[in-house]
N, CA, C and O atoms as a DFTB+ gen file, in Angstrom:
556 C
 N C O
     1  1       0.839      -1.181       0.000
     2  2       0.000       0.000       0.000
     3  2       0.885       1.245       0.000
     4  3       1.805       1.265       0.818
     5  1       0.707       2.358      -0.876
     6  2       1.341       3.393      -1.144
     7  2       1.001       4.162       0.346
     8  3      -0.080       4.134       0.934
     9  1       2.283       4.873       0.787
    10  2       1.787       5.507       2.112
    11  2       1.643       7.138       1.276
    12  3       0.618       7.797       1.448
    13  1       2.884       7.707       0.303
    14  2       2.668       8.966      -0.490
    15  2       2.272       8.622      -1.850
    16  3       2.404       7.552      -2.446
    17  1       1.719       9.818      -2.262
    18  2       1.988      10.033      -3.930
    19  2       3.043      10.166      -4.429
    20  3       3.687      11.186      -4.185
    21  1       3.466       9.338      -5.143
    22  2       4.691       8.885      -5.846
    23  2       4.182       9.713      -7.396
    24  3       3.013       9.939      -7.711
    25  1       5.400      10.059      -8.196
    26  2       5.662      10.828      -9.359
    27  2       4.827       9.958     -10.421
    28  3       3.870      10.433     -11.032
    29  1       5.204       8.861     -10.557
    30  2       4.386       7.832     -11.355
    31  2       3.102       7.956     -10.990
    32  3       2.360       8.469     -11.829
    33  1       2.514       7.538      -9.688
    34  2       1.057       7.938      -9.478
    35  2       0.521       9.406      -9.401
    36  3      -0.622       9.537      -8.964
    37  1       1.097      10.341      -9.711
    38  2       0.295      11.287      -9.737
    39  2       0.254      12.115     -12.066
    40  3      -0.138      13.134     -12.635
    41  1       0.654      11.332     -12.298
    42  2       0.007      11.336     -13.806
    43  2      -1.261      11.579     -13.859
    44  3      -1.882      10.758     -13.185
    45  1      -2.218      12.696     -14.594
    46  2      -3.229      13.369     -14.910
    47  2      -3.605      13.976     -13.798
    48  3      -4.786      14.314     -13.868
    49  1      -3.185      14.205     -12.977
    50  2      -3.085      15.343     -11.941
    51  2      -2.587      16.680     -12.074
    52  3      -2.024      16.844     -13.156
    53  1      -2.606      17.654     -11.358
    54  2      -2.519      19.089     -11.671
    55  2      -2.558      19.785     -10.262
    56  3      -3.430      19.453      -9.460
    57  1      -1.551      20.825      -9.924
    58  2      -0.923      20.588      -9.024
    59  2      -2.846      21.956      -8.240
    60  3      -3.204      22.206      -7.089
    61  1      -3.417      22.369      -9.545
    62  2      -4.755      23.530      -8.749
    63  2      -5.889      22.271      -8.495
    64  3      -6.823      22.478      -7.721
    65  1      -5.766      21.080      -9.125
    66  2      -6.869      19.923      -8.700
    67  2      -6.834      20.155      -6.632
    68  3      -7.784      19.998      -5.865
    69  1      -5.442      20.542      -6.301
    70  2      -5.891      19.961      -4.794
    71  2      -6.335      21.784      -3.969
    72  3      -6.299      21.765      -2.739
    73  1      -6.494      22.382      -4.250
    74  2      -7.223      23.837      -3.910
    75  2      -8.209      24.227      -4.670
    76  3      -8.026      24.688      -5.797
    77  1      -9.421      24.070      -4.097
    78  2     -10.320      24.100      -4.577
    79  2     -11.351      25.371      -3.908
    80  3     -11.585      25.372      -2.699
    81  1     -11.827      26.247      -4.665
    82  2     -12.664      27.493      -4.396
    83  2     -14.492      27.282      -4.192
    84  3     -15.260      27.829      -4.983
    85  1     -14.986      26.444      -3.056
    86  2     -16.214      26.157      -2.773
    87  2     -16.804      27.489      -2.803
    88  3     -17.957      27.601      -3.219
    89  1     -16.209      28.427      -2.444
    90  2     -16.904      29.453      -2.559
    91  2     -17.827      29.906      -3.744
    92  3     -18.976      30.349      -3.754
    93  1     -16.850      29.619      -4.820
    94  2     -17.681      30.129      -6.187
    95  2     -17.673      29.003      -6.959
    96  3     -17.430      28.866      -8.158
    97  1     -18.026      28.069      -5.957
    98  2     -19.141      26.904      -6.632
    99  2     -18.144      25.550      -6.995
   100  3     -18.659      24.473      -7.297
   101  1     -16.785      25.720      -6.935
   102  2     -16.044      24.348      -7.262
   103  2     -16.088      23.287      -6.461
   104  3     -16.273      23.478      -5.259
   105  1     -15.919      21.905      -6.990
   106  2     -16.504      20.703      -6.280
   107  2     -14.437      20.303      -6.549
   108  3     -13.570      20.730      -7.311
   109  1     -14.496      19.172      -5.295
   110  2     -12.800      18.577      -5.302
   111  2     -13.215      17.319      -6.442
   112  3     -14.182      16.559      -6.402
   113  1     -12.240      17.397      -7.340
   114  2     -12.132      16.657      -8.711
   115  2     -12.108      15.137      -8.010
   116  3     -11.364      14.819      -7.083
   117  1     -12.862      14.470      -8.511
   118  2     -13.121      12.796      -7.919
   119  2     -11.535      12.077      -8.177
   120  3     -11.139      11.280      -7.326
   121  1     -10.890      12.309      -9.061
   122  2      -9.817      11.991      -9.281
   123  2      -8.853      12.145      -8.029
   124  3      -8.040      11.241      -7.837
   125  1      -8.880      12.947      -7.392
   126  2      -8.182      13.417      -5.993
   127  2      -9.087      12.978      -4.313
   128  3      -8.620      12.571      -3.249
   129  1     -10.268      13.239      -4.660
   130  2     -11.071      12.422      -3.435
   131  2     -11.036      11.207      -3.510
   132  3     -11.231      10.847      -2.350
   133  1     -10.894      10.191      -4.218
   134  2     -10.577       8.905      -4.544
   135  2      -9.037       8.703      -4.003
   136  3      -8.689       7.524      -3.933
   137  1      -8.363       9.386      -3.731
   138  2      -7.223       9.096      -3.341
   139  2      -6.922       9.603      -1.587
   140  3      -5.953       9.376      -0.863
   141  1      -7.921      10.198      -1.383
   142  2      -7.722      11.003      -0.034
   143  2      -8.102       9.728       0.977
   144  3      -8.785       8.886       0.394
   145  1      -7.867       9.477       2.077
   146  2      -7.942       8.710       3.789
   147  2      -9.046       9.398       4.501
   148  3      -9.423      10.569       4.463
   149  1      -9.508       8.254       5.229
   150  2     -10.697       9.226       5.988
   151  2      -9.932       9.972       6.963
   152  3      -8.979       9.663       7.678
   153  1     -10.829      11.403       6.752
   154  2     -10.301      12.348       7.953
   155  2     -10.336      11.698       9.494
   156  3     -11.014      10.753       9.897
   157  1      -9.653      12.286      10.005
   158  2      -8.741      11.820      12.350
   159  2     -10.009      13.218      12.780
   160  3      -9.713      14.411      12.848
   161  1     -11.060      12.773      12.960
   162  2     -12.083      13.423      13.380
   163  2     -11.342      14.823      14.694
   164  3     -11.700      15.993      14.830
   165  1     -10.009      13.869      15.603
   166  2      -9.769      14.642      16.501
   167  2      -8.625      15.135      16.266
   168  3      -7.758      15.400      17.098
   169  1      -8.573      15.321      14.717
   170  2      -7.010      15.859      14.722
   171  2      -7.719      17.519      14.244
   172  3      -7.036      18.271      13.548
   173  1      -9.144      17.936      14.719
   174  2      -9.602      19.275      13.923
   175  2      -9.355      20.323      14.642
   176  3      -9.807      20.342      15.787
   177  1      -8.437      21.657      14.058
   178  2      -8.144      22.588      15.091
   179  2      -8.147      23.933      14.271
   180  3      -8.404      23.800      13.074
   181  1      -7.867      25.384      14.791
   182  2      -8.366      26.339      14.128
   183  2      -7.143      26.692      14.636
   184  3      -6.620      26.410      15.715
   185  1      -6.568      27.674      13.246
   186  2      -5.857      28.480      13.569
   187  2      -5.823      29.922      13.011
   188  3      -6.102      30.015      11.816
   189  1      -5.530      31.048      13.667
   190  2      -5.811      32.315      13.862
   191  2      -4.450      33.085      14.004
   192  3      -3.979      33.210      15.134
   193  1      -3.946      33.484      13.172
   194  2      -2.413      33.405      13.005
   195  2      -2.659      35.172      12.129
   196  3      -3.580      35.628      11.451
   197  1      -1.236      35.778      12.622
   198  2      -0.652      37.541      11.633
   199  2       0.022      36.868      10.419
   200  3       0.432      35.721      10.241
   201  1      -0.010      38.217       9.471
   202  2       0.706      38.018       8.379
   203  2       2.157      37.461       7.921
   204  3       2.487      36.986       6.834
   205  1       2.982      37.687       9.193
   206  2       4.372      36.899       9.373
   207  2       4.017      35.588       9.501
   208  3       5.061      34.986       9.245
   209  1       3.018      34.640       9.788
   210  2       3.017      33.249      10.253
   211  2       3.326      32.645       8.717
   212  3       2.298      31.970       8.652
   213  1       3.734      32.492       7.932
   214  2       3.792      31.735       6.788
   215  2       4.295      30.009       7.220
   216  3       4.746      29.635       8.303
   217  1       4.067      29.276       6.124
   218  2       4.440      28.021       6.141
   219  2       5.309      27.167       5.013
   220  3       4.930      26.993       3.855
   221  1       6.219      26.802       5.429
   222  2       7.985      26.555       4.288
   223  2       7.120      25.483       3.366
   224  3       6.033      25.103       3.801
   225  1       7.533      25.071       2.281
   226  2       7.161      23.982       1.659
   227  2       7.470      22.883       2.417
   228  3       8.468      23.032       3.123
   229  1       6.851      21.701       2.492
   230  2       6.736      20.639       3.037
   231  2       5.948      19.626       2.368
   232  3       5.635      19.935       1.219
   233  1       5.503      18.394       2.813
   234  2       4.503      17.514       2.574
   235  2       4.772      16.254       4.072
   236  3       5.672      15.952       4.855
   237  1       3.404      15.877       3.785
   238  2       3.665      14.770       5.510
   239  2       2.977      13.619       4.156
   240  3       2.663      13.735       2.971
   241  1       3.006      11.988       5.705
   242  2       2.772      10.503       4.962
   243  2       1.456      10.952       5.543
   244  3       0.819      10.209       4.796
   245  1       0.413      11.606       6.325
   246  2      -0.410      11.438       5.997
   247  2      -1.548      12.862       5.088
   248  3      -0.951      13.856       4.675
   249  1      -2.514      12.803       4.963
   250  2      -3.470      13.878       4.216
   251  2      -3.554      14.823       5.151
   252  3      -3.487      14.492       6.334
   253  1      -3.726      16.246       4.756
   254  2      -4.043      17.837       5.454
   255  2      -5.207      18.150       4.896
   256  3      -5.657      17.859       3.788
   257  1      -5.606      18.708       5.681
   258  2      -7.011      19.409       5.106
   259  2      -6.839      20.732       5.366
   260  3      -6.349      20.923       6.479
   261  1      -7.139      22.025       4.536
   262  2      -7.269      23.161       4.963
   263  2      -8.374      24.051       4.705
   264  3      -8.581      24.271       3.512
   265  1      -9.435      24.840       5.869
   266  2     -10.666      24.890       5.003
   267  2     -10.752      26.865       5.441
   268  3     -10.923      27.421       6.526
   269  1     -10.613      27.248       4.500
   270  2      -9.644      28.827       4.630
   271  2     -10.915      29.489       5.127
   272  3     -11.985      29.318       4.543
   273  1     -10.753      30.482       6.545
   274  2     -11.839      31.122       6.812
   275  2     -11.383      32.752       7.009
   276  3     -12.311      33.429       7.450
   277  1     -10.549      33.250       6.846
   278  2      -9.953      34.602       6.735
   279  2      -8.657      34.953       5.889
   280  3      -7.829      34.087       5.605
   281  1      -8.552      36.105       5.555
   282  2      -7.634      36.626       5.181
   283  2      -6.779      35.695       3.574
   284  3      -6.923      34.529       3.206
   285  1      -6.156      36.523       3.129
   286  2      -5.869      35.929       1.686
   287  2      -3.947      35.398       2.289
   288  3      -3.184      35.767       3.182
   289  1      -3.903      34.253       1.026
   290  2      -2.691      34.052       1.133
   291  2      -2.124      33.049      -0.257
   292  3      -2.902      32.346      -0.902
   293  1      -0.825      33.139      -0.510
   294  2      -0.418      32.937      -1.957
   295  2      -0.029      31.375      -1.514
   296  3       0.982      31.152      -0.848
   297  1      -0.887      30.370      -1.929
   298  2      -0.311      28.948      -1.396
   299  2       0.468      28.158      -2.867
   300  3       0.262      28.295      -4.073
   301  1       1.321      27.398      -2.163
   302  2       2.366      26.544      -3.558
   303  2       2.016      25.357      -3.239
   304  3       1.889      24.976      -2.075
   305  1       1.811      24.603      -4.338
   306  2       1.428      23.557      -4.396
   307  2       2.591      22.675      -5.240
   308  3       2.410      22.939      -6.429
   309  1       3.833      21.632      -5.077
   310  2       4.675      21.068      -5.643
   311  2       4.371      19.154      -5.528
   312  3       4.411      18.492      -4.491
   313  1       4.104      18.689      -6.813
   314  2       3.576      16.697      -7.189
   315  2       4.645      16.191      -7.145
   316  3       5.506      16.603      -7.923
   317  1       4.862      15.430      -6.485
   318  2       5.945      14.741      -6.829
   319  2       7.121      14.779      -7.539
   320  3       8.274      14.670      -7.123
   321  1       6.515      15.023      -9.181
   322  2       7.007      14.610     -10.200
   323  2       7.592      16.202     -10.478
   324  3       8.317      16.405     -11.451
   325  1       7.200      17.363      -9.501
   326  2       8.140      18.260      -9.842
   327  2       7.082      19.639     -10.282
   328  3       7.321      20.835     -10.110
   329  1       6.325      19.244     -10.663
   330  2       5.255      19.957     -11.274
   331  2       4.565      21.001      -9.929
   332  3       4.292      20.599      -8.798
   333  1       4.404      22.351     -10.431
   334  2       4.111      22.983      -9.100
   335  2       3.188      23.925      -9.696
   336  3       2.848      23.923     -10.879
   337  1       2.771      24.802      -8.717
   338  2       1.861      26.050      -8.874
   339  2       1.528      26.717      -7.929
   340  3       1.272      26.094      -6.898
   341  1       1.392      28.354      -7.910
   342  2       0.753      28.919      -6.771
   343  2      -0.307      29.692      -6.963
   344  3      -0.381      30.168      -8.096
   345  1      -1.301      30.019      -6.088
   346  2      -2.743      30.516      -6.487
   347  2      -2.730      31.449      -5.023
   348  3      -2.268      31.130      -3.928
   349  1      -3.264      32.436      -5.349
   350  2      -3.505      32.917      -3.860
   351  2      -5.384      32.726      -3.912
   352  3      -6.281      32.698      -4.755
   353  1      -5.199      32.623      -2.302
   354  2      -6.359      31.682      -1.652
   355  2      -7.428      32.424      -0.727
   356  3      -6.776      33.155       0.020
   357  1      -8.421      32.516      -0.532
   358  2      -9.003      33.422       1.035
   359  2     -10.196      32.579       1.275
   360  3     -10.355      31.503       0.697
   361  1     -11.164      33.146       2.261
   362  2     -12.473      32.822       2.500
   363  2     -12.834      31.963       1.506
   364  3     -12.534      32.271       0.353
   365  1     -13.466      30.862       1.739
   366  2     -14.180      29.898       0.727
   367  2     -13.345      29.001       0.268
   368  3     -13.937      28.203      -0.460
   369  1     -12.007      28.742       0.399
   370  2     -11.040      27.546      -0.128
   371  2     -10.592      26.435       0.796
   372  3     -10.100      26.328       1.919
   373  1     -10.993      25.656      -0.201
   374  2     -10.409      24.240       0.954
   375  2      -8.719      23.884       0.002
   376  3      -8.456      24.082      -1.184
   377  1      -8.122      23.489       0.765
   378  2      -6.776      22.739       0.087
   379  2      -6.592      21.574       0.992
   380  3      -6.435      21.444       2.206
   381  1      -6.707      20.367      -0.545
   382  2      -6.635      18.760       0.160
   383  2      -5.061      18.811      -0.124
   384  3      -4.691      18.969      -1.287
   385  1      -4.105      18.679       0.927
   386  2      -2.919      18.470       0.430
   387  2      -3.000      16.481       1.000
   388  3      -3.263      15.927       2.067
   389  1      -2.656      16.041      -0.244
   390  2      -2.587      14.324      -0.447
   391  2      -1.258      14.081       0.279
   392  3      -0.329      14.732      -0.201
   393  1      -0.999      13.430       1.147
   394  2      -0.108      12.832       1.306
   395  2       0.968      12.486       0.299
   396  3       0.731      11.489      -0.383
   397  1       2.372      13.273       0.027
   398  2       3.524      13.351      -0.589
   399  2       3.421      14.619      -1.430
   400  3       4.228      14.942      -2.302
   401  1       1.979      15.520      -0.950
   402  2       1.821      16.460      -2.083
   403  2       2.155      17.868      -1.362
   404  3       1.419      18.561      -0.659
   405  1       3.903      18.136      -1.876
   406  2       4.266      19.742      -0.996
   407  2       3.593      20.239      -1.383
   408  3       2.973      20.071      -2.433
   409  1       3.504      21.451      -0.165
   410  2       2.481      22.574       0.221
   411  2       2.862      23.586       0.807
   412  3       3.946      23.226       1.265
   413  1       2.660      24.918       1.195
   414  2       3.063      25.630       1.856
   415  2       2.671      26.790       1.137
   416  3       2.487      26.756      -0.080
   417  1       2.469      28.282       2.136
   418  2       2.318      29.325       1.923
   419  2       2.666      30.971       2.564
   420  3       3.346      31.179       3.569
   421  1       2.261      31.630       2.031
   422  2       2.793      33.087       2.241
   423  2       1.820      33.887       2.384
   424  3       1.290      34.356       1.377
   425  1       1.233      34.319       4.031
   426  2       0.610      34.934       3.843
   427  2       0.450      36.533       3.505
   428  3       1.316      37.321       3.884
   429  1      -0.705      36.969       2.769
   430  2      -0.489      38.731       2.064
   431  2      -1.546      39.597       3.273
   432  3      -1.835      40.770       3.035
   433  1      -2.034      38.969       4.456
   434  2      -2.721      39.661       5.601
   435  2      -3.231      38.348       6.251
   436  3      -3.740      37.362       5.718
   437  1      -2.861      38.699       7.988
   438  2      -3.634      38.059       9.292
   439  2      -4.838      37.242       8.415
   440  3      -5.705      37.678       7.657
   441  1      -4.492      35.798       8.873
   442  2      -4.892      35.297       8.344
   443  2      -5.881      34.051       9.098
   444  3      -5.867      34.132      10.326
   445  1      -6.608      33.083       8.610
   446  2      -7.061      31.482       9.699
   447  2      -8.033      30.803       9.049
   448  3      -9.021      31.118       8.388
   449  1      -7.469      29.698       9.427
   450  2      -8.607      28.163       8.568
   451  2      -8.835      27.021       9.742
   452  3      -8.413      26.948      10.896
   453  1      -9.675      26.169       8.958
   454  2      -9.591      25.117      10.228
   455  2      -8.827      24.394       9.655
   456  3      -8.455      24.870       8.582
   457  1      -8.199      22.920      10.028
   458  2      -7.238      21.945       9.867
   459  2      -7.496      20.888      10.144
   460  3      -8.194      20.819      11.156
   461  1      -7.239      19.944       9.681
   462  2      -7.244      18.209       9.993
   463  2      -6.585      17.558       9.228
   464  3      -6.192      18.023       8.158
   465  1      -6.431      16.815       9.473
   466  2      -5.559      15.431       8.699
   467  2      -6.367      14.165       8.805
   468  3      -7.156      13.735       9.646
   469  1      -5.967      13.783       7.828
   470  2      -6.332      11.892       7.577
   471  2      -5.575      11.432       8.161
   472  3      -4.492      11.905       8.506
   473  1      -6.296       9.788       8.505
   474  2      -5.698       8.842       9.513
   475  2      -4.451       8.601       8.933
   476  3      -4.115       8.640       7.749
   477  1      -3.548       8.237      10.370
   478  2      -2.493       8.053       9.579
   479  2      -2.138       6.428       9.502
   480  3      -2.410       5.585      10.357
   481  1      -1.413       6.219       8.158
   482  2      -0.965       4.711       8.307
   483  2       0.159       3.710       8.415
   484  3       1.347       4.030       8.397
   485  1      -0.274       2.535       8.523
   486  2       1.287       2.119       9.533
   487  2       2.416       2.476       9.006
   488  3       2.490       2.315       7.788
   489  1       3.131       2.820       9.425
   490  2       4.766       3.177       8.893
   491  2       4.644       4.639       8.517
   492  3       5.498       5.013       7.713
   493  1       3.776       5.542       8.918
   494  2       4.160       6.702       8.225
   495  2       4.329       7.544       8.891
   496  3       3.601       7.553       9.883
   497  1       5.186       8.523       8.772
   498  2       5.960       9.698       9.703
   499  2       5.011      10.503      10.079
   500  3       3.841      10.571       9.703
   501  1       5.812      11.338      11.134
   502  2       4.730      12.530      11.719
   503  2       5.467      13.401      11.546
   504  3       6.679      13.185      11.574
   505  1       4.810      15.014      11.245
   506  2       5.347      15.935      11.019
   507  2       5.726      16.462       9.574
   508  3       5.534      15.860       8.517
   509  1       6.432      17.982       9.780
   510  2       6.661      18.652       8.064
   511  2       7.966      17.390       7.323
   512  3       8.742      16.815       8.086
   513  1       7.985      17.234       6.368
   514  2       8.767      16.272       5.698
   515  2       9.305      17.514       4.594
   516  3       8.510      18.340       4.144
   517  1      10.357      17.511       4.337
   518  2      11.292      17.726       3.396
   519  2      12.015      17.162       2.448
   520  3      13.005      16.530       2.818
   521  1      11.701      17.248       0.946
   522  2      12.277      16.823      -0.245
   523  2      14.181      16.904       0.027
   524  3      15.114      16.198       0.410
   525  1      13.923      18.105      -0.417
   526  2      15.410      18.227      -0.274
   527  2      16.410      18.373       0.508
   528  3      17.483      18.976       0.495
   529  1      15.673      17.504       1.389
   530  2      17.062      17.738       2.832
   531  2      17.189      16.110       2.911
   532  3      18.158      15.453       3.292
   533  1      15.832      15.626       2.406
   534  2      15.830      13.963       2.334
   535  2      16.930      13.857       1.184
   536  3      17.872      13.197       1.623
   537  1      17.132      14.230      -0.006
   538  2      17.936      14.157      -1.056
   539  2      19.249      14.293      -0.394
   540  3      20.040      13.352      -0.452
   541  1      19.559      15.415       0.250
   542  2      20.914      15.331       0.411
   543  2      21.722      14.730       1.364
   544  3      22.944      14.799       1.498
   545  1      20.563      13.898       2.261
   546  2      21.169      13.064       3.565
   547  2      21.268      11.847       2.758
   548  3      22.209      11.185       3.198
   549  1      20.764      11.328       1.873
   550  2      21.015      10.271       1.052
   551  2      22.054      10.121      -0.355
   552  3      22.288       9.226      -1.167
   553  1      22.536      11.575      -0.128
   554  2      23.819      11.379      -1.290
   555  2      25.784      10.798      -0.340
   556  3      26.781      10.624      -1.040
């Protein structure tokens, strides 16, 4: 069982499929909910954070949920396979970040969403995970 999205599995994917604007009516592409873990009911928490709080690129082994309730912010989205994008985000956006799928953002004003994650599964790490620090401890 795949614990991340691997470069090979994320073919016909697109790195705006996982931020999605409910606000003005967008639904999360079945292609990506088909791949998501059921949400850790008690992993749900709010955060209420200033414009300095930004967040480095990362990705974790298990799923994030982010369901944006203030303030705007420019989020990056990087697949596996290298492929990236950034969209800035506010009120009304959810971002499913998939497990192996970096993420991270910059906020442009005081900002807050709620949060959760999917269950996590056996063997898989806790916490921000890093591409390229994994690359260079393995050269």
């Amino acid at each position: 069982m795949m614990i991340t999205l691997t470069a090979d599995a994320c073919k016909g994917l697109s790195p705006r499929m996982f931020a999605v604007n409910h606000g003005a009516g967008e639904s999360l592409d079945p292609a990506v909910a088909g791949l998501l873990d059921p949400v850790e009911p008690n992993t749900l928490h709010y955060w209420d954070l200033g414009r300095g709080q930004s967040t480095e690129l990362h990705y974790h082994d298990h799923d994030e949920h982010w369901l944006w309730s203030r303030g705007r912010t420019l989020l990056t989205i990087r697949l596996p396979d290298g492929r990236s994008g950034s969209f800035e985000i506010g009120p009304g956006w959810s971002v499913y970040c998939l497990r192996g799928v970096e993420h991270g953002h910059q906020p442009r004003e005081d900002w807050a969403c709620w949060e959760c994650t999917g269950l996590l599964r056996p063997g898989a790490r806790t916490g921000h995970l890093h591409r390229a620090l994994e690359e260079k401890s393995m050269q």
